[in-house]
MILOVO-267280 format. One record per residue (C-alpha): residue in one letter; residue number from 1; x, y, z. Coordinates in steps of 0.2 Angstrom, whole numbers, plus 5000, padded with zeros to 4 digits. Layout:
BEGIN
- a NUM X Y Z
...
//
This chain:
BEGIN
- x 1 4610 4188 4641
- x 2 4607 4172 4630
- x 3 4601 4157 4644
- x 4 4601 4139 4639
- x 5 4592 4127 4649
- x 6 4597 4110 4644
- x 7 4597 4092 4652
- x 8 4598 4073 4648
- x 9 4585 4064 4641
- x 10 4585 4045 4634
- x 11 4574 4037 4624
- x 12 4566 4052 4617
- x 13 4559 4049 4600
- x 14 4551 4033 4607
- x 15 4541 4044 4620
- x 16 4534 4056 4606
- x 17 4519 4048 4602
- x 18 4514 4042 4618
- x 19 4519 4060 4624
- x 20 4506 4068 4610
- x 21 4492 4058 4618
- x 22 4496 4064 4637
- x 23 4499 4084 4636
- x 24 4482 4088 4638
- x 25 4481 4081 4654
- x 26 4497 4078 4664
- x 27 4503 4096 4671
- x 28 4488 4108 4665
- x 29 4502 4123 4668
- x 30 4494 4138 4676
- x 31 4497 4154 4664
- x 32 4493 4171 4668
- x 33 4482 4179 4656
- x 34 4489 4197 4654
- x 35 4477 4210 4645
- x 36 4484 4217 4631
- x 37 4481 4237 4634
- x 38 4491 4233 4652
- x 39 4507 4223 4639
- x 40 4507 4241 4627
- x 41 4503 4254 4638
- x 42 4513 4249 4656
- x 43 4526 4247 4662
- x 44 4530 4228 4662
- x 45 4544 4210 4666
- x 46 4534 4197 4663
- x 47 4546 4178 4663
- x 48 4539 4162 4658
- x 49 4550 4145 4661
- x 50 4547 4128 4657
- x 51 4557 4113 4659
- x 52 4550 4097 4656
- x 53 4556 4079 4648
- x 54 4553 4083 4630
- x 55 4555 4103 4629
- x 56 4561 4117 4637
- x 57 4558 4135 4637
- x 58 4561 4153 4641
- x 59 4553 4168 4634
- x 60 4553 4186 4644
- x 61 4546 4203 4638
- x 62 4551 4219 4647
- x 63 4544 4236 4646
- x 64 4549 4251 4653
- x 65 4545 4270 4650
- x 66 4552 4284 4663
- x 67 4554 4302 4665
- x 68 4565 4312 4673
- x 69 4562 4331 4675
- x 70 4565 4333 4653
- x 71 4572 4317 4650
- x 72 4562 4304 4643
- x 73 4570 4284 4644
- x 74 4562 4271 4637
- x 75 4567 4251 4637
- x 76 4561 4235 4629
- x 77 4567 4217 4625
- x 78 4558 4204 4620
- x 79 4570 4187 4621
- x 80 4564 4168 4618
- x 81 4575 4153 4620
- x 82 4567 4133 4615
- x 83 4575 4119 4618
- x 84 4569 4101 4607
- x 85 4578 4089 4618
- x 86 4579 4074 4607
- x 87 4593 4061 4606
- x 88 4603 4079 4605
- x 89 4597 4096 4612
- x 90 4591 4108 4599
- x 91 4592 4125 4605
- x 92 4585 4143 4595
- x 93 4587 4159 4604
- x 94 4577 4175 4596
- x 95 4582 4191 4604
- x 96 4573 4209 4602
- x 97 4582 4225 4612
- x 98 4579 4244 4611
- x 99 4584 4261 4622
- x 100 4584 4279 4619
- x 101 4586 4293 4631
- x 102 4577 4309 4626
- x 103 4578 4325 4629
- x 104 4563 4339 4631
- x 105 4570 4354 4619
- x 106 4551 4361 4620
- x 107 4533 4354 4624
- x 108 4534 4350 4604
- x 109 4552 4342 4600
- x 110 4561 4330 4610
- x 111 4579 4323 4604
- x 112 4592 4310 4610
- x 113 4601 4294 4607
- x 114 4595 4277 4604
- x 115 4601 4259 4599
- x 116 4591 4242 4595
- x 117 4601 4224 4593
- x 118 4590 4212 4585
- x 119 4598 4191 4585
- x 120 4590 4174 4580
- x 121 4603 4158 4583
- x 122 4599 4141 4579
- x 123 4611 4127 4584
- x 124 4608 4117 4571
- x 125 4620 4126 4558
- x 126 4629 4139 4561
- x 127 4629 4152 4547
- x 128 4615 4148 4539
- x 129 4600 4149 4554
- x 130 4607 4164 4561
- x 131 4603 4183 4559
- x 132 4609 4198 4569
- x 133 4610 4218 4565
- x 134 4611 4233 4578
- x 135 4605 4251 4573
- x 136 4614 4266 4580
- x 137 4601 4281 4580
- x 138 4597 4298 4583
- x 139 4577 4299 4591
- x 140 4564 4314 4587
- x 141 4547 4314 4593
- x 142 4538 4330 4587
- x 143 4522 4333 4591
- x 144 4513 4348 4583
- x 145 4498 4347 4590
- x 146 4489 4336 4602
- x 147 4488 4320 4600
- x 148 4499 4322 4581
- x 149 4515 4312 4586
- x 150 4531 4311 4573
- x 151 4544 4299 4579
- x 152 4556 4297 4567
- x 153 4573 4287 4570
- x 154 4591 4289 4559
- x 155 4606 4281 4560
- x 156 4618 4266 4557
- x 157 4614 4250 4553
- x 158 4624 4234 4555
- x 159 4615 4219 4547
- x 160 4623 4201 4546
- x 161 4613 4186 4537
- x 162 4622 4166 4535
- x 163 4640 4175 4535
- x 164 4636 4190 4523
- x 165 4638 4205 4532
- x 166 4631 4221 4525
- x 167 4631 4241 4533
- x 168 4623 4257 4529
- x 169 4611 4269 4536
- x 170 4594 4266 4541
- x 171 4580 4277 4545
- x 172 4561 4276 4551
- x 173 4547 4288 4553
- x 174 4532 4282 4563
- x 175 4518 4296 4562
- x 176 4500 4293 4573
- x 177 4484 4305 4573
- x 178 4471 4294 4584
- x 179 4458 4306 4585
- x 180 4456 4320 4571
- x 181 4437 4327 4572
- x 182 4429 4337 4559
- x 183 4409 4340 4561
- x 184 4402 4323 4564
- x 185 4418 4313 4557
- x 186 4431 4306 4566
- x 187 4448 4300 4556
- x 188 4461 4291 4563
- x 189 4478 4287 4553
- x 190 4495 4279 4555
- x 191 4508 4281 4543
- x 192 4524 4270 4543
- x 193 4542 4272 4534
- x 194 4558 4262 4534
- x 195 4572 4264 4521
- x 196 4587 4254 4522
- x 197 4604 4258 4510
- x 198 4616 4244 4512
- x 199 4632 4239 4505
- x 200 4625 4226 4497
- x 201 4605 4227 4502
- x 202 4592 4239 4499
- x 203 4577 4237 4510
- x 204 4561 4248 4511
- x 205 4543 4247 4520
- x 206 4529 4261 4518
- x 207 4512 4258 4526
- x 208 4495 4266 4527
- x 209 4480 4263 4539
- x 210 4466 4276 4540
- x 211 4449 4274 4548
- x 212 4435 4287 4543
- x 213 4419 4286 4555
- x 214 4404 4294 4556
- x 215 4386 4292 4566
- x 216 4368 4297 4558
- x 217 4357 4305 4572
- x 218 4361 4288 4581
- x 219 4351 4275 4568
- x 220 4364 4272 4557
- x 221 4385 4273 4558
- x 222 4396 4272 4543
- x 223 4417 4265 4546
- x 224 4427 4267 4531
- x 225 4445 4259 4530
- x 226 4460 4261 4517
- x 227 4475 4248 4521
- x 228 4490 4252 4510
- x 229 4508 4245 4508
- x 230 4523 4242 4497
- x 231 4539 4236 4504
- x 232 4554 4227 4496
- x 233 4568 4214 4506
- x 234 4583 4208 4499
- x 235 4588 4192 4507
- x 236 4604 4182 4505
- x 237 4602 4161 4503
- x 238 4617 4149 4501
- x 239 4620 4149 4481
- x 240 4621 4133 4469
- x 241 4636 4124 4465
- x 242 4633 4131 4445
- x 243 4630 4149 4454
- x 244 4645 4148 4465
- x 245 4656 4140 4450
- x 246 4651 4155 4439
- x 247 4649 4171 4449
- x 248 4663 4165 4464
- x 249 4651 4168 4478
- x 250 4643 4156 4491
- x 251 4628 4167 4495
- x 252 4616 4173 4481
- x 253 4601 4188 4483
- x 254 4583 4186 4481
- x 255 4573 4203 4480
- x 256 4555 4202 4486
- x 257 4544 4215 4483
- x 258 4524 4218 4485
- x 259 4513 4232 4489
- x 260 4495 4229 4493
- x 261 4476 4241 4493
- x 262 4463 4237 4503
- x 263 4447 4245 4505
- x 264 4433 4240 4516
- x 265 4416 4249 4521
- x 266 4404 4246 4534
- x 267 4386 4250 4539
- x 268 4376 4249 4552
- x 269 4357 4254 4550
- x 270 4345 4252 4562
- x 271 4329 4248 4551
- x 272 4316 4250 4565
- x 273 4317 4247 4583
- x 274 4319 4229 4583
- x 275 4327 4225 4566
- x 276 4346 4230 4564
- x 277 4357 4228 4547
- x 278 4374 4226 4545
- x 279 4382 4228 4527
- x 280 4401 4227 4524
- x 281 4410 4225 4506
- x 282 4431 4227 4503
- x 283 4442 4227 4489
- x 284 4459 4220 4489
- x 285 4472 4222 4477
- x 286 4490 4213 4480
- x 287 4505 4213 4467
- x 288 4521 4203 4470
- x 289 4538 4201 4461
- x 290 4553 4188 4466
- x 291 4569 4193 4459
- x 292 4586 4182 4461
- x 293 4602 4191 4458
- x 294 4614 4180 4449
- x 295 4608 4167 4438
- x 296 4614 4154 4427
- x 297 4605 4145 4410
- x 298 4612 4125 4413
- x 299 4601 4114 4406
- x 300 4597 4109 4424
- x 301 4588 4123 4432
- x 302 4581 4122 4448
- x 303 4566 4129 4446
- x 304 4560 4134 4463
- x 305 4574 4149 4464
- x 306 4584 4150 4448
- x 307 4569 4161 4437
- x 308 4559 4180 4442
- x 309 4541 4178 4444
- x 310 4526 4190 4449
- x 311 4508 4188 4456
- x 312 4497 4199 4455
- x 313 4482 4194 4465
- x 314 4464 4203 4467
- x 315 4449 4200 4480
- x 316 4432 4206 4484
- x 317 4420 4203 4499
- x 318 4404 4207 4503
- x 319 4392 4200 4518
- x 320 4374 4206 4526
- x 321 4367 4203 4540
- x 322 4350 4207 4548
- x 323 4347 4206 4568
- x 324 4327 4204 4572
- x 325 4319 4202 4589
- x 326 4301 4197 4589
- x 327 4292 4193 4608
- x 328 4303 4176 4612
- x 329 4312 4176 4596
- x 330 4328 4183 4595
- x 331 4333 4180 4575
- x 332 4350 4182 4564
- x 333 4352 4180 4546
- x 334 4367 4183 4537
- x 335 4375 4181 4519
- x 336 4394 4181 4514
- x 337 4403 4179 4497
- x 338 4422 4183 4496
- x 339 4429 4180 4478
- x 340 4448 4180 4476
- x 341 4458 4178 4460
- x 342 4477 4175 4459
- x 343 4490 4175 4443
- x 344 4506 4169 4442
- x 345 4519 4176 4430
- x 346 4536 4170 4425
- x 347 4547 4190 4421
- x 348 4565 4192 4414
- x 349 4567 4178 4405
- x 350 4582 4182 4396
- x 351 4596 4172 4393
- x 352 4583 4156 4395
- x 353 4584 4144 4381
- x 354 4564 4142 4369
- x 355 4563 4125 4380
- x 356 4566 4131 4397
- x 357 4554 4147 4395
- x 358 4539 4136 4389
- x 359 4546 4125 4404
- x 360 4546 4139 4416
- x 361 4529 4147 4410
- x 362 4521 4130 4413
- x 363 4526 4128 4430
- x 364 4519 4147 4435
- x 365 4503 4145 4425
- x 366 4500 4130 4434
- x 367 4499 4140 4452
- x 368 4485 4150 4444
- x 369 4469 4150 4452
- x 370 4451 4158 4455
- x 371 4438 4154 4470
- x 372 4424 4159 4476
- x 373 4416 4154 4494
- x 374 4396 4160 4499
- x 375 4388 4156 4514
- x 376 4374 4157 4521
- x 377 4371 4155 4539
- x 378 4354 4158 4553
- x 379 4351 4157 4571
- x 380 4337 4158 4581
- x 381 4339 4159 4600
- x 382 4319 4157 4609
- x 383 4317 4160 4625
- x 384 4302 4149 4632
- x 385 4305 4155 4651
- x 386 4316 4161 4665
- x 387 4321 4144 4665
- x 388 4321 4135 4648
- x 389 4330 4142 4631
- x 390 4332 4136 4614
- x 391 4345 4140 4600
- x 392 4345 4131 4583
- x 393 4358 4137 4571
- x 394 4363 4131 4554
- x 395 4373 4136 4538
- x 396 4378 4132 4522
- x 397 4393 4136 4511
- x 398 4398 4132 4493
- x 399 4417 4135 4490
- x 400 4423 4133 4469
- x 401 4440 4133 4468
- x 402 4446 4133 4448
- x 403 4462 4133 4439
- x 404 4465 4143 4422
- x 405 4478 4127 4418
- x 406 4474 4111 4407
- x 407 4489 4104 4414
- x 408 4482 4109 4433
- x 409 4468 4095 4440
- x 410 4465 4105 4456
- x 411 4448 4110 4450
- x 412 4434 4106 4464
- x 413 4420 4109 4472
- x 414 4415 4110 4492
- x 415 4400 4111 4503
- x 416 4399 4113 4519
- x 417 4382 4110 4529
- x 418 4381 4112 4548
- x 419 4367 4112 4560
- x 420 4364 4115 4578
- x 421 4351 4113 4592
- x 422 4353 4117 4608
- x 423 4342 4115 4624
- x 424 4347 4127 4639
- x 425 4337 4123 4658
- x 426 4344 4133 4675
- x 427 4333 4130 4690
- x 428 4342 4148 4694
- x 429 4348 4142 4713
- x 430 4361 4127 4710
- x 431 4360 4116 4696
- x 432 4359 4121 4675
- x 433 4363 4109 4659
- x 434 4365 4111 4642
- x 435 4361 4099 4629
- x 436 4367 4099 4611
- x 437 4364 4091 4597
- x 438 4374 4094 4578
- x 439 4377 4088 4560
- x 440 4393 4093 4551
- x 441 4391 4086 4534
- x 442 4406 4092 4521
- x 443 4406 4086 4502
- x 444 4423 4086 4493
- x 445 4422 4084 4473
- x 446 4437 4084 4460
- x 447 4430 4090 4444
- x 448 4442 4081 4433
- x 449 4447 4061 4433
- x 450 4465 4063 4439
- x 451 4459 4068 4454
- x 452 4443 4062 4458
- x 453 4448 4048 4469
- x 454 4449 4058 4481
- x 455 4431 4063 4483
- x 456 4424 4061 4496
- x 457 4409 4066 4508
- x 458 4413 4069 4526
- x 459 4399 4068 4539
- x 460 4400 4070 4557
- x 461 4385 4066 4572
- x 462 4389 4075 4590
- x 463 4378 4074 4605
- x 464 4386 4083 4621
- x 465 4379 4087 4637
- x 466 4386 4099 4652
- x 467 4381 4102 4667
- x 468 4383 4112 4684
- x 469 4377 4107 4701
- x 470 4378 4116 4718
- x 471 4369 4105 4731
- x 472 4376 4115 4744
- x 473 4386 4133 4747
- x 474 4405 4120 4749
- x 475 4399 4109 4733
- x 476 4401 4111 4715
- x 477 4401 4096 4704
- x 478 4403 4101 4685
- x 479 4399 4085 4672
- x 480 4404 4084 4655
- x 481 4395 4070 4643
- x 482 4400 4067 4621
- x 483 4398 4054 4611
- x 484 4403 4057 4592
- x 485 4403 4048 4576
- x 486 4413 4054 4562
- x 487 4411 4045 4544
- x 488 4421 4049 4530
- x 489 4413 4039 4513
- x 490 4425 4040 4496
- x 491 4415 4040 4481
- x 492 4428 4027 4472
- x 493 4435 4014 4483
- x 494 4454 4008 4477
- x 495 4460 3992 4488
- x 496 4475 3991 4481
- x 497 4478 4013 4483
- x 498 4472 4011 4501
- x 499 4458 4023 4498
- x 500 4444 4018 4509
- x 501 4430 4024 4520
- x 502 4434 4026 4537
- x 503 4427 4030 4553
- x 504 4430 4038 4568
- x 505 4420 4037 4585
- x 506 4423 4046 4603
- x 507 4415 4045 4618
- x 508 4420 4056 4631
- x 509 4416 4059 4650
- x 510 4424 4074 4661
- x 511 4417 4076 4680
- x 512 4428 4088 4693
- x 513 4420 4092 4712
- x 514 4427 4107 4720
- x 515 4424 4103 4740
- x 516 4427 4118 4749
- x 517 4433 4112 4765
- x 518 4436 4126 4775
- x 519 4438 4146 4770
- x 520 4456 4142 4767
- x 521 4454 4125 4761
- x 522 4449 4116 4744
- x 523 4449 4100 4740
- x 524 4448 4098 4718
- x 525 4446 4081 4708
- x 526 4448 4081 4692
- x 527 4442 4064 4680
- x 528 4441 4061 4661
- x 529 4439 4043 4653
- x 530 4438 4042 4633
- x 531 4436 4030 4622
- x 532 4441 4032 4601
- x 533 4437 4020 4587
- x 534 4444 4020 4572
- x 535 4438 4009 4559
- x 536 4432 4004 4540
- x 537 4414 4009 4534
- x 538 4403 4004 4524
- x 539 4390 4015 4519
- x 540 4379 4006 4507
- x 541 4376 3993 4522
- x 542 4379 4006 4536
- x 543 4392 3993 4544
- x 544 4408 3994 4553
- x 545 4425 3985 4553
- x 546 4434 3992 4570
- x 547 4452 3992 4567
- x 548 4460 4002 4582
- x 549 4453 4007 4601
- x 550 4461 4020 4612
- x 551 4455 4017 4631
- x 552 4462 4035 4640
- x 553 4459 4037 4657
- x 554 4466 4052 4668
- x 555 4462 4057 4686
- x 556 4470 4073 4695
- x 557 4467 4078 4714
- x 558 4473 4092 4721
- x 559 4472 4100 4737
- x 560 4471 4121 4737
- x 561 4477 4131 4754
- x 562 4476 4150 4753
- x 563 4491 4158 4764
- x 564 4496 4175 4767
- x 565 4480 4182 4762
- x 566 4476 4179 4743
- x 567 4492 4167 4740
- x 568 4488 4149 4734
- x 569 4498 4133 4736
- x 570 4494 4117 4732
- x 571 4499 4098 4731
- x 572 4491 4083 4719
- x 573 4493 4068 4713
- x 574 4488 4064 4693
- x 575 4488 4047 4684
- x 576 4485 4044 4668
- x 577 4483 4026 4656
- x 578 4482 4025 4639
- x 579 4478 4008 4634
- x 580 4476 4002 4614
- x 581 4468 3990 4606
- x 582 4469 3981 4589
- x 583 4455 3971 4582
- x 584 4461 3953 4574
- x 585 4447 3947 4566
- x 586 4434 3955 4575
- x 587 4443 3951 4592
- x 588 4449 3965 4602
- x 589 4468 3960 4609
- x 590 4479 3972 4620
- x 591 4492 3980 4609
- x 592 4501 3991 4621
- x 593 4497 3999 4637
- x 594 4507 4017 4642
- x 595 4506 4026 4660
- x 596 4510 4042 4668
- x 597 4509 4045 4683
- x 598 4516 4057 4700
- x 599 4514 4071 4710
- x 600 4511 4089 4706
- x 601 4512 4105 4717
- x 602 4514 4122 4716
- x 603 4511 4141 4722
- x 604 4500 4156 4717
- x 605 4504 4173 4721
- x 606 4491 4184 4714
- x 607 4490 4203 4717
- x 608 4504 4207 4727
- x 609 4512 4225 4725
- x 610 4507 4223 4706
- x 611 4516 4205 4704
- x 612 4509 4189 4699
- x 613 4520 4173 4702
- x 614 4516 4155 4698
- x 615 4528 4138 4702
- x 616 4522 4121 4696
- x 617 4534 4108 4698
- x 618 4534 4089 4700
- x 619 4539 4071 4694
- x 620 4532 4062 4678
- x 621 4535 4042 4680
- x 622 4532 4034 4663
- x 623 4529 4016 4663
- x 624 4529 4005 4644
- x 625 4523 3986 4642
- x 626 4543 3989 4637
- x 627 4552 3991 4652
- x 628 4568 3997 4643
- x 629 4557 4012 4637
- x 630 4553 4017 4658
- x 631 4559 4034 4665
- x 632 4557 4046 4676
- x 633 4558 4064 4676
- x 634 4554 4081 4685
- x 635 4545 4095 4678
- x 636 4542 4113 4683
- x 637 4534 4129 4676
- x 638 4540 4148 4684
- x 639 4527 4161 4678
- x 640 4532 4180 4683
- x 641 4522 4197 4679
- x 642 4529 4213 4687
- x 643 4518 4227 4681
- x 644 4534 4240 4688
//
């Protein structure tokens, strides 16, 4: 069932950027966070709905597995629904559904019927943003031996893409061994087959995973990998006018095709009882072709879609790392490189005039590239007592990215230098505080003119401190301090291009008091106040010219009551200012000034015969300097997870 949530808004694109700025803070929506062995191995509705003045929302998930004496039924659908409520409602709908009933022939085959019905709708147009097949099936799960499971799935297929219909059989095989042991190795391999034959399409998708392990006498432990693939899609897009004129259709074919190797080994070897090594190294190989079906030579080729191309693209990796303790010291060290390179090839270039092929070949050799990223990287954690620690943590990258093109100016160099120290002190009863000092500094270098205005060096300061304090058993204050400075300095400074350096400071302060009132009873504040600069630098003379100032300030209390044993309902109030500033000659004058503001309350139902349910709901009053631009709204968030 396809539900649409949709209601009237005003004024909508003028509440965007003002929006952009409040989501952080205004409803701070309660989700459930769902472990992902309970969504694949249970039996489990979750529902999430949102409704609110810019967006809204619906996306379920259902999973059910039961049997009955020698029959096996399994269920699952997966739908999501968005609505953009601008000036007009946008709405996209994305629907996933399958059943099959099985039935026990022995304790190795199981047989039965099946059916899947997949939909994606988009409002916007109506041909050409939605998709929809179904697959008619007959399911067989064999399993030879234990835990060796075959499930393979044939039938009818019934695929439509933008108003091109197309049907034919379909079939997929799906086989799992999780747990093969042989002496000290354990294996564990998937194998995955689809085939489509269509009318007009033919689809296929073969992949490979296999995990060989082993451990040596408990100092050292080996995991190799092997990730293979090669699949092929045909998809339908609209044709152009000269395809159309030519051929007499409106939608034309593009063929994808890849397949993909990847090997990867690592080790684990514990040197001596303190000093631990870590080596890893992988291989990739990826090819690629694009085919479209039905060309045409004009002299006015659209380039993107009108030619074949290939890529071929191959990568290696390769990282150490060594793990030391030593008395107080606890020490890392590690090294990375990952080196990738990627070709670009125009194929079937017949009926292309001498012009358009050199044309064509220069537009694919120019997406030719090689890079290579190393980094090195250390940390060392000390701990000076029970009650003080220390961390310092730093490392250094150097990313070349070159282009096998002289026509291609994309050729450049980056660095990336980071450092960090951190204090830690807990008086181990009620109170604890982490300070934290950094340096981000980033270097960005064009090799060739064209490009080089664009270099730059990035540099960014950041001192944060956090902090927990319990005075007594019903108290807990937690405190929050940054203050940031972010300069980004261009080697060559163009007026009249706009290209200038530019800074960027932030200083932010978050407090929250949780007052436990009674057994049953909390009381919560919530307050943040930020302040953000933007501004020209100057690096030679280390000055600034502030051009902007955002003055954010939000403050949330809440009132918790616990009823019928572990339920949880609440009431608040949250306010929120944003005020900006722009700076006329080194004065600061009010631009605008935007508020939001209104209660908030809701209900928690944690734990109750296997259900989790959450309601949030309220009113959002937004006030403008404009008092055309005012409104007012109300809000509300359902969060449902039945574990059935």
């Amino acid at each position: 069932m396809r539900i649409r949530l949709q209601k009237k808004c005003s004024n909508m694109m003028k509440l965007l950027f003002s929006l952009s700025f409040l989501l952080p803070f205004a409803q701070s929506v309660a989700q459930f966070t769902v472990d992902e062995d309970t969504l694949q191995n249970s039996n489990i509705l979750s529902t999430d709905l949102q409704n609110d003045v810019t967006n809204a929302s619906l996306n379920s998930r259902l999973s059910y597995k039961a049997e009955f004496e020698k029959y096996t039924f399994t269920l699952s659908n997966i739908f999501n629904s968005d609505i953009t409520k601008l000036s007009s409602n946008f709405i996209r709908d994305k629907e996933q559904l399958e059943f099959s009933v099985r039935y026990k022939l022995s304790d190795k085959l199981s047989v039965g019927p099946g059916a899947g019905l997949r939909s994606l709708s988009d409002d916007r147009s109506v041909e050409l943003n939605r998709n929809y097949s179904n697959f008619i099936f007959a399911d067989v799960l064999y399993e030879p031996i234990r835990n060796f499971k075959i499930n393979s799935k044939f039938g009818f297929l019934r695929d439509e893409q933008i108003g091109e219909s197309n049907s034919g059989v379909k079939f997929l095989i799906n086989a799992e061994y999780p747990d093969f042991f042989i002496d000290d190795y354990s294996l564990s391999s998937i194998v995955d087959i689809n085939y489509e034959d269509l009318s007009v399409k033919k689809n296929y998708n073969v992949g490979f995973v296999s995990d060989l392990f082993k451990s040596f006498s408990g100092y050292a432990d080996n995991l190799g990998s092997i990730r293979a693939y090669m699949n092929k899609i045909d998809l339908f897009f609209p044709a152009s006018a000269d395809v159309q004129k030519s051929y007499g259709i409106k939608s034309n074919i593009e063929t994808r095709a890849e397949n993909m190797v990847e090997l990867e080994d690592k080790l684990r070897y514990l040197i001596h009882e303190n000093i631990l090594l870590n080596v890893s190294g992988g291989l990739l190989l990826r090819s690629s072709k694009r085919e479209i079906r039905f060309k045409t030579f004009s002299n006015t080729l659209n380039f993107d879609r009108n030619y074949d191309a290939s890529v071929s693209e191959i990568g290696i990796k390769f990282s150490g790392e060594m793990q030391n303790e030593l008395g107080m010291f606890l020490n890392k060290i590690k090294l990375q490189f990952i080196e990738k390179d990627e070709t670009h090839k125009p194929v079937n270039l017949n009926g292309f005039t001498p012009a358009q092929v050199r044309e064509i070949e220069k537009i694919e050799r120019n997406k030719n590239y090689s890079n290579l990223l190393t980094t090195l990287s250390a940390e060392t954690n000390i701990r000076l007592s029970d009650l003080h620690g220390i961390s310092v943590t730093g490392s250094a990258s150097i990313f070349r990215y070159d282009t096998n093109s002289d026509e291609n100016f994309d050729d450049r160099d980056e660095q990336f230098l980071i450092g960090e120290i951190k204090h830690r002190y807990s008086n181990l009863r009620n109170f604890s505080i982490e300070t934290a000092f950094s340096v981000n500094r980033a270097s960005l270098k064009y090799l060739f003119a064209e490009r080089s205005s664009n270099n730059n060096i990035n540099t960014i300061y950041k001192l944060s401190v956090n902090s927990v304090f319990k005075p007594f058993e019903a108290l807990v204050s937690r405190s929050s301090f940054q203050i940031s400075a972010n300069y980004t300095v261009y080697d060559f400074e163009d007026i009249l291009s706009q290209v200038q350096s530019f800074s960027y400071r932030q200083l932010i302060l978050r407090d929250s008091v949780d007052f436990t009132l009674s057994p049953a009873i909390i009381f919560k504040v919530f307050g943040e106040f930020r302040l953000s600069e933007q501004g020209e630098f100057n690096d030679l003379e280390f000055s600034l010219k502030p051009l902007t100032l955002f003055d954010d300030r939000f403050i949330r209390a809440d009132i918790n009551v616990k009823i019928f044993g572990e339920a949880e309902a609440y009431l608040g109030y949250r306010f929120y200012q944003q005020m900006r500033y722009n700076y006329n000659l080194g004065v600061k004058e009010l631009s605008n000034t935007f508020r939001n503001y209104g209660p908030i309350g809701g209900i928690k139902i944690p734990a109750i015969n296997r259900t989790l349910i959450n309601f949030q709901g309220g009113l959002e009053i937004l006030r403008f300097d404009n008092s055309l631009m005012n409104t007012e709204s109300t809000f509300f968030s359902i969060n449902i997870f039945w574990e059935i």
